[in-house]
C-alpha positions in Angstrom: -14.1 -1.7 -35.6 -10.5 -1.9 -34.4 -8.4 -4.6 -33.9 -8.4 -6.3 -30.7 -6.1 -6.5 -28.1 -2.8 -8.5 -28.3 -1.8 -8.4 -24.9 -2.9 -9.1 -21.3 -3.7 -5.8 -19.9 -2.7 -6.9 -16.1 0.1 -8.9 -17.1 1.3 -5.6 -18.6 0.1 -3.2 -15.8 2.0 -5.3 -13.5 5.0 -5.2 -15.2 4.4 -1.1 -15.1 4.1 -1.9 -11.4 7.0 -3.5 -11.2 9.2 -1.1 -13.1 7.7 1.9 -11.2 8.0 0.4 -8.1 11.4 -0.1 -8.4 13.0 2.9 -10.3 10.2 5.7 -9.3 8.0 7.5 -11.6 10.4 9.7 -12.5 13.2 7.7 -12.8 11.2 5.6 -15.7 11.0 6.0 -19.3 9.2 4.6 -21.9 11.5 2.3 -23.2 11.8 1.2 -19.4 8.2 0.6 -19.8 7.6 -1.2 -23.3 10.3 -3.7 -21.8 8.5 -4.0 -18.8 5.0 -4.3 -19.9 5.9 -6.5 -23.5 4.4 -3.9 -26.0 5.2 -1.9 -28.8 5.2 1.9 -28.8 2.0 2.0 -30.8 0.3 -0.6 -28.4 1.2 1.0 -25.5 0.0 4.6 -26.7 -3.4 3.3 -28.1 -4.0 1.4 -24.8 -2.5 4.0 -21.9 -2.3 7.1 -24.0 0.9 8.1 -21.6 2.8 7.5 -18.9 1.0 8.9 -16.3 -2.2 6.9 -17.4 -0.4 4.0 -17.4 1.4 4.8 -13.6 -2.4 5.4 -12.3 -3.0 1.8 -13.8 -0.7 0.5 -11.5 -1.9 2.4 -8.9 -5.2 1.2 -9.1 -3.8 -2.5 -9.9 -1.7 -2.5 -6.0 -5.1 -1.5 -4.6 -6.6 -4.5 -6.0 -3.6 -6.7 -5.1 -2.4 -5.4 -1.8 -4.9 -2.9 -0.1 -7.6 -5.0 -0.6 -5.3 -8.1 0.8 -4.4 -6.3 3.6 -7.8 -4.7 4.4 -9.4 -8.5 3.7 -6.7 -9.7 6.4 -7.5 -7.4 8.7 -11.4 -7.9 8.8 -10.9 -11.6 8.7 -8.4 -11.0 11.3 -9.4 -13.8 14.7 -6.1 -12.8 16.5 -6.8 -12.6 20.9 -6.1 -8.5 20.7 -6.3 -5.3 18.5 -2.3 -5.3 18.2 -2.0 -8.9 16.8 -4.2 -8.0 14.3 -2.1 -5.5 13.6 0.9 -6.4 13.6 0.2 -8.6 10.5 0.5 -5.0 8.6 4.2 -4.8 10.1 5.7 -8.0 8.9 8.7 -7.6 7.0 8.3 -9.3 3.3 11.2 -10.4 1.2 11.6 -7.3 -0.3 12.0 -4.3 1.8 14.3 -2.0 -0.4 10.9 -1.3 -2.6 9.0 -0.1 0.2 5.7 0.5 0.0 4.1 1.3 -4.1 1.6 3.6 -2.1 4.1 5.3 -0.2 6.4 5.5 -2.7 3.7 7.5 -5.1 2.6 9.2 -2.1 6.1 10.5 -1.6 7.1 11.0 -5.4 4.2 12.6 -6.4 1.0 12.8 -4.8 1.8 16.5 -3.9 2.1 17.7 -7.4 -0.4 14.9 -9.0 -3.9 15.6 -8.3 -5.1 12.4 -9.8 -2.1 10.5 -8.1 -3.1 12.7 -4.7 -6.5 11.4 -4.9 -5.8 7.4 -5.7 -3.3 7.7 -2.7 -5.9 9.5 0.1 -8.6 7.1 -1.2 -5.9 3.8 -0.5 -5.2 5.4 2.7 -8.6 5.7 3.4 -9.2 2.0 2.6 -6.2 1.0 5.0 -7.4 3.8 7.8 -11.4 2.2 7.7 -10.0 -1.2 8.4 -7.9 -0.4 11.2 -10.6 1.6 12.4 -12.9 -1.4 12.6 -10.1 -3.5 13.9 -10.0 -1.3 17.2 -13.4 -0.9 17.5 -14.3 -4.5 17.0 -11.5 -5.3 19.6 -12.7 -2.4 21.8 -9.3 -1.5 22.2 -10.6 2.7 22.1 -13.4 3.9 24.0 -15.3 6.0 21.2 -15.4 6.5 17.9 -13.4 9.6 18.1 -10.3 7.9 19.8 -10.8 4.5 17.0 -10.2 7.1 13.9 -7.2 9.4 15.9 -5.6 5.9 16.9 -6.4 4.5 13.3 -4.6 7.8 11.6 -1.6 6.8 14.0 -1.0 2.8 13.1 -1.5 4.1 9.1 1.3 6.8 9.9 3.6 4.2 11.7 3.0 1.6 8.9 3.4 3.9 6.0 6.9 5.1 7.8 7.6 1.2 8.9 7.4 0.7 4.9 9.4 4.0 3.9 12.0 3.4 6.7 12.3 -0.6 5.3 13.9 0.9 2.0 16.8 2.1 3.7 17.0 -0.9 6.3 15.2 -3.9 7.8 13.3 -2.6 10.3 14.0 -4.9 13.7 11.7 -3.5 16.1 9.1 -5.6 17.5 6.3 -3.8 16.3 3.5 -6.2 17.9 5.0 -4.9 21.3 5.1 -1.5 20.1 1.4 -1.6 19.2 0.4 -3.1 22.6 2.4 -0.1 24.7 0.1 2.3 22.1 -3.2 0.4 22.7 -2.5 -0.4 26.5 -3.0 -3.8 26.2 -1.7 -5.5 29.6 1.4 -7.9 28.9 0.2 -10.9 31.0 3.7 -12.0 31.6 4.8 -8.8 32.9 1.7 -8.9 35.5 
């Protein structure tokens, strides 16, 4: 029987997070990483095994955090229209010069990471659903068809809202834009 654990395993993933997050994957090394996560060259191999084990642990850690926050806030979502809802996803937070951990892995490395490719699509995927159901719920589209092309649309715009945010605050007002691409009326303009 080995000995057990001596750290917090999401206190450490999150420091992974943190480090990836800012610096890239490729950009981070493993020293980068002990510091980061608090552990000791031998703790971190006997937990993660590598880097890239420990990069889909942080993947998989933002999913709990922040997909499934921003999916839960747009389910619970009681907003009067579709793009209100929305435009919850297009807040600017405190730290825009991140961007987005999903769109930064999608960027960095989904196209040569299977296993990176597939944790990002399946995110997406979360972020697409809820959207989806956000139109549809709203009856904002007329079928199902239109829900999931409109859906892929607000996920594109978000994921380069987030990419775009790195360089600069983005100061559109994307609650307007989103009712232009819905066709929700503007009562003041009528």
């Amino acid at each position: 029987m080995g000995r057990p654990r001596e750290f917090d395993w999401d206190t450490a993933v999150r420091g992974a997070m943190e480090v990836f997050w800012r610096q890239g994957y490729k950009a981070t090394n493993l020293p980068d990483l002990l510091d980061a996560m608090g552990l000791t060259r031998g703790s971190f191999y006997k937990a993660f095994g590598d880097k890239e084990n420990v990069y889909l642990a942080a993947l998989e850690q933002y999913d709990r955090e922040v997909i499934a926050s921003t999916v839960e806030m747009l389910e619970g979502c009681h907003e009067a229209t579709a793009s209100a809802c929305l435009s919850h996803m297009f807040s600017v937070d405190c730290d825009t010069r991140r961007g987005c951990f999903l769109c930064n892995a999608i960027v960095e490395l989904a196209a040569d990471n299977p296993k990176v490719a597939e944790k990002t699509n399946a995110m997406t995927d979360q972020l697409r659903a809820a959207v989806q159901n956000v139109l549809i719920r709203y009856q904002s589209v007329s079928s199902h068809a239109q829900a999931r092309a409109t859906a892929d649309l607000v996920v594109i715009l978000f994921l380069g809202f987030k990419a775009v945010g790195k360089s600069a605050t983005p100061d559109a007002d994307w609650g307007q834009r989103l009712k232009a691409m819905l066709g929700e009326a503007d009562e003041a303009a009528q």
